[in-house]
N, C-alpha and C positions, 0 to 999 in steps of 0.2 A: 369334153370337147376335143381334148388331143390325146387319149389315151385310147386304145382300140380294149371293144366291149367285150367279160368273160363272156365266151358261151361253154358250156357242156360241162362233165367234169360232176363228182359227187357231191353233196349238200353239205360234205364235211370239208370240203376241198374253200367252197364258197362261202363258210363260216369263217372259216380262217382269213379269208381275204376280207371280210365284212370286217371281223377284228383287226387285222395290219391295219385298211385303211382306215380304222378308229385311233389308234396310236400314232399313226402319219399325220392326222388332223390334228389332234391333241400335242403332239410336239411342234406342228406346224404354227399353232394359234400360240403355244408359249414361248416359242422363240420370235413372234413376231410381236408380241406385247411384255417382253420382260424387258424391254431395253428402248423404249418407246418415250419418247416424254410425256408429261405429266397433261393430259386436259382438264382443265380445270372449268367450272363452270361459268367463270367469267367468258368463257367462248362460246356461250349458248346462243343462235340467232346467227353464228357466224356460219361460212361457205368452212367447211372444213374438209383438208385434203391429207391423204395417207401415201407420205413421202417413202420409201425403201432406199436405205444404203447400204453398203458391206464395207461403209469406212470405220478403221481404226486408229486407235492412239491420237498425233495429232492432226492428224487429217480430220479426225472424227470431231472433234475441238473447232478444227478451222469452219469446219459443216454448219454446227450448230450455230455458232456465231452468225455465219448466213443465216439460216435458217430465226432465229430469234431476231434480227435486224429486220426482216420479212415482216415478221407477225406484229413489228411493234409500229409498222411505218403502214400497216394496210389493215386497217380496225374491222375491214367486213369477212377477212379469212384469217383463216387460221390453219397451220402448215403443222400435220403431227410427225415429228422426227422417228421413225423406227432405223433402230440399227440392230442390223443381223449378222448372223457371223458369217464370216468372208467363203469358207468352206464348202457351206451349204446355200450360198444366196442364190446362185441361179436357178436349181432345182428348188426353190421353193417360191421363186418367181414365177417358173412355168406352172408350179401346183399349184399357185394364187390365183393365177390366172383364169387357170380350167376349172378349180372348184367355184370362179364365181365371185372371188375375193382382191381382184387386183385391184391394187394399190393405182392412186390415180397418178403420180409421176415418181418415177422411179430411177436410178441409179445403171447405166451398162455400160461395161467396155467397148471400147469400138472394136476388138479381137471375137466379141461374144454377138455381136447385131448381125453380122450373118446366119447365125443358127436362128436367133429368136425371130428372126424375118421369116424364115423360113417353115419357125414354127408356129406363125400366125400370130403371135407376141404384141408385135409392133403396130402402134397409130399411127400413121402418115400424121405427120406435123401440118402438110399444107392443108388438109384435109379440116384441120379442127382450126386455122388459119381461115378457112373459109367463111366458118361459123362465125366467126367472132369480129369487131375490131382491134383485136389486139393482135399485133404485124410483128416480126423478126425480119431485121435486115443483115441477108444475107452475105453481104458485099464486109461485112463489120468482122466476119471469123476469118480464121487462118484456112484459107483454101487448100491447101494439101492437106489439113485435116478433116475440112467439112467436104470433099469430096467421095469420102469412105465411107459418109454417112447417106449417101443419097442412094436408091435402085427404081432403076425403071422411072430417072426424071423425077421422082420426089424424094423428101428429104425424113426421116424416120427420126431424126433425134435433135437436140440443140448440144453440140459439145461443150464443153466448161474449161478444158484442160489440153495439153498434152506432156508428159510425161517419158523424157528420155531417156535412156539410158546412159551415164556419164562415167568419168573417171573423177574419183577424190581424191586427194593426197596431201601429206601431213608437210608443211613449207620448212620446218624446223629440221627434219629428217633431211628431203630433196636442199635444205643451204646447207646442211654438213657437209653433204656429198658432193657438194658444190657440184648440184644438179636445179639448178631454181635461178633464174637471168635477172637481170634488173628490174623485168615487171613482174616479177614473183611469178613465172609461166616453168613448166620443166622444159627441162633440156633433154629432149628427146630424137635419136637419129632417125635415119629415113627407114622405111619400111624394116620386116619382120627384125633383123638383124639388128638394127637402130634401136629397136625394145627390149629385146635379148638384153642387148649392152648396156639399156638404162639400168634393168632389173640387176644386173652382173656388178655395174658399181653399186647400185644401192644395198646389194647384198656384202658386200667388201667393207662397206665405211659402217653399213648398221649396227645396235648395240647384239649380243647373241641372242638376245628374248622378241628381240624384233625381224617380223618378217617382211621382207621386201613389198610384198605381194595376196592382200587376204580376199580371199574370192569363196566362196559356197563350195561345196566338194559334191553337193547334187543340186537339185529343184533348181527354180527358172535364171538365177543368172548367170550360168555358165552358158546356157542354152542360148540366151539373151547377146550374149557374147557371140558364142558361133554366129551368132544368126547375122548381126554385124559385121566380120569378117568374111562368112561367104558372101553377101551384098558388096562387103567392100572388092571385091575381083571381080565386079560387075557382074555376079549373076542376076537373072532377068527375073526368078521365080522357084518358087518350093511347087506350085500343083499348077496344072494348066488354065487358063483363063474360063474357059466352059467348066472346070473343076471336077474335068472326066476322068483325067488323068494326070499321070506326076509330071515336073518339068524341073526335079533334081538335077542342077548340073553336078555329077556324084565326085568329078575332079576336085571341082572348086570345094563340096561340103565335107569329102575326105582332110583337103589342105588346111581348111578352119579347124577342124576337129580337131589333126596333130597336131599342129599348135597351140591346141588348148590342152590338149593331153601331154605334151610335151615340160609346159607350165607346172606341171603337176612334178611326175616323174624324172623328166630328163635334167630341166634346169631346175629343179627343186627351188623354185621362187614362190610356189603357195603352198602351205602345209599340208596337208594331207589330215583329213578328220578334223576339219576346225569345228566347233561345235556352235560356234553364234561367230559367223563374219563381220558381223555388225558392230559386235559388242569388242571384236578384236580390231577392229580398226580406231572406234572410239573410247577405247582407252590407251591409245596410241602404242599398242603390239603392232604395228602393222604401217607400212611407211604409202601403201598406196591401197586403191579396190574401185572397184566397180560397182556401181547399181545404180536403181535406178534415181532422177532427179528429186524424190520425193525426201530421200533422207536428208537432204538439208535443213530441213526443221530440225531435226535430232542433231548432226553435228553442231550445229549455230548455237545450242541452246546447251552444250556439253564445256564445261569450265574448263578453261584451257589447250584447248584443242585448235590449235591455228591450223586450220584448213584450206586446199583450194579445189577449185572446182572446173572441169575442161571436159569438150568432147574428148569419145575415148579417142588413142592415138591413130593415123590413118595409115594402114598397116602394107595396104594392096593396089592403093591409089588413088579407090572413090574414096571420099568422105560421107557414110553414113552409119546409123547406129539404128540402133533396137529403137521403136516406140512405141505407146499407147496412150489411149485417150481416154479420160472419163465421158460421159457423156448421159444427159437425164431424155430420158424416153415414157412415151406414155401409154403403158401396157393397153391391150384390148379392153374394153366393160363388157359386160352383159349388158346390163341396161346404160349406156352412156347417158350422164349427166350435162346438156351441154354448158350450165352454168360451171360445172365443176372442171369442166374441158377449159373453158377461158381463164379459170382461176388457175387452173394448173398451167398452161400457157406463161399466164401472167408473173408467175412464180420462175417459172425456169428462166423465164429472160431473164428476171429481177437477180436471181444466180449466176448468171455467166456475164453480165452486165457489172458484177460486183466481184470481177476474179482479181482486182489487187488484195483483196483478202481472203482468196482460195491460195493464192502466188505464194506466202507466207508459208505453206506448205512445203514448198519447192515445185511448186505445178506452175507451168507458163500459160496463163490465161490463154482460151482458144478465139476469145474475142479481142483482138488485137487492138480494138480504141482501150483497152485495159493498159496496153503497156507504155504508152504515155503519161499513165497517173502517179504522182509523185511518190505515193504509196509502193506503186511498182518498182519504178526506177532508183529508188533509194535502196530497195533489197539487194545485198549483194548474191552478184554469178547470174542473177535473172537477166543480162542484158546477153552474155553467154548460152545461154539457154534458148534465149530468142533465136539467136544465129544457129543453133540444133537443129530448133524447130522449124524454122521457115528452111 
């Protein structure tokens, strides 16, 4: 369906491809049932649907927990969990798809719904809305999220989440330095100069094994970061809205940059060759870091670690940050099912419907009658995250 067909070429050439795509299949089918929950035959006579995620660790915990609360409250389905690896999920979503095998609701970032739209991927949700009575009120999500899910006036997914980028930082460090105010907030100055200076006394007062500042030294959260500080000097746009062409303000994305490279080299405030940022910040090497909202399950759950948690600092003027969104989507069928349409339906709400226990994760539910519930509001830094998110 989306792959363009061999033609020409020798009998030995077409062998070969015969064999690849035998091994593409063949790892295709084991990585999407090695990691699958158990079906048992107690779900014989049930509607059964073949869920795809690429969540890990506790994320992947908070999932199932959904997902098992699902199956036990709705006796006529049954919801098979597959987890795949994060790596290889989209490519093997689109090859699910095309071989004929898609999964009937499934897992995408809102960063990734432009391509799968594009590749044909995507069910209009109003569409199988139509079919059914079972309704999504739309008016109930975070609108500057559920707007990035809509083209051309309909709506392609239910979001579940959204997913900031923050700043964490250790309360015990920032009161030494008597950098930490009465409401346990840092004391941070005003723009680029005002961070400099945080960074400069926390490197003064630290002990010598502690670093001010533990940030990635590649992959997505340095990027993560730029991305936030060129938006913070109000630029408009990385590519033009028609997506013909670029619309780098190259000023603003050079000025992000040296400041992030600056961090590095100049003010030597993050190490250079950290080897897990993660693992350096939580075991308390490391007095501040970035990433994204999600790691709050792991700091909360790490013995001794008084943490806190803030947008990152506003550096340029605006106040905004990096984000994403989870969000469950219901790939193409070959033959659509429409009972399997309403069941899958019925299932995603029954998920985003239930994000005081995605939120646990450190995800801020995309459906906002969510952060109301006491469940929610008792989490701590989640009422911080809202004011990210909106």
């Amino acid at each position: 369906m989306y792959f363009k067909k061999y033609e020409g070429g020798s009998s030995l050439k077409r062998t070969w491809i015969v064999l690849l795509c035998a091994v593409v299949i063949f790892s295709f089918t084991a990585a999407c049932t090695s990691q699958s929950t158990a079906d048992t035959s107690s779900n014989k006579g049930k509607i059964t649907l073949q869920y795809w995620t690429l969540f890990g660790g506790g994320d992947a915990e908070y999932m199932k927990e959904i997902v098992n609360k699902f199956n036990q409250t709705h006796p006529d389905i049954y919801v098979k969990y597959m987890q795949l690896e994060f790596d290889q999920y989209y490519t093997k979503l689109v090859s699910g798809v095309a071989a004929g095998r898609a999964p009937d609701v499934a897992i995408s970032h809102i960063t990734m719904m432009p391509e799968l739209k594009n590749l044909g991927i995507l069910s209009s949700v109003d569409a199988i809305m139509d079919q059914t009575d079972v309704q999504v009120n739309w008016d109930d999500f975070n609108q500057n999220i559920l707007k990035s899910t809509i083209y051309d006036g309909k709506h392609y997914s239910l979001p579940i989440d959204t997913h900031p980028f923050v700043m964490f930082y250790n309360k015990k460090y920032l009161k030494e330095a008597g950098l930490l105010d009465e409401n346990e907030q840092p004391i941070i100055g005003e723009g680029p100069d005002g961070f400099l200076n945080f960074l400069q006394q926390l490197k003064e007062k630290l002990p010598d094994d502690v670093a001010p500042f533990a940030l990635s030294n590649a992959g997505d959260d340095p990027y993560r970061l730029w991305w936030a500080l060129y938006f913070q000097q109000g630029a408009e746009g990385i590519v033009s809205k028609d997506l013909q062409s670029s619309a780098l303000d190259m000023d603003k994305a050079i000025k992000a940059a040296q400041f992030i490279q600056d961090l590095y080299f100049k003010q030597k405030a993050i190490p250079r060759n950290i080897a897990d940022f993660y693992q350096m910040f939580q075991s308390q090497k490391a007095a501040i870091t970035m990433t994204g909202a999600w790691a709050t399950g792991t700091w909360a759950s790490t013995d001794g670690l008084d943490f806190g948690a803030m947008n990152i600092p506003n550096l340029y003027g605006k106040q905004v940050t990096w984000g994403d969104s989870h969000n469950l989507i219901f790939p193409v069928q070959e033959h659509p099912d429409p009972k399997k349409q309403k069941a899958a339906l019925e299932f995603a709400k029954f998920v985003e419907e239930n994000g005081q226990i995605w939120a646990q994760a450190g995800h801020v539910p995309a459906n906002t009658t969510n952060w109301d519930k006491p469940e929610f509001t008792e989490l701590p830094y989640r009422t911080e995250y809202t004011k990210i998110a909106s």
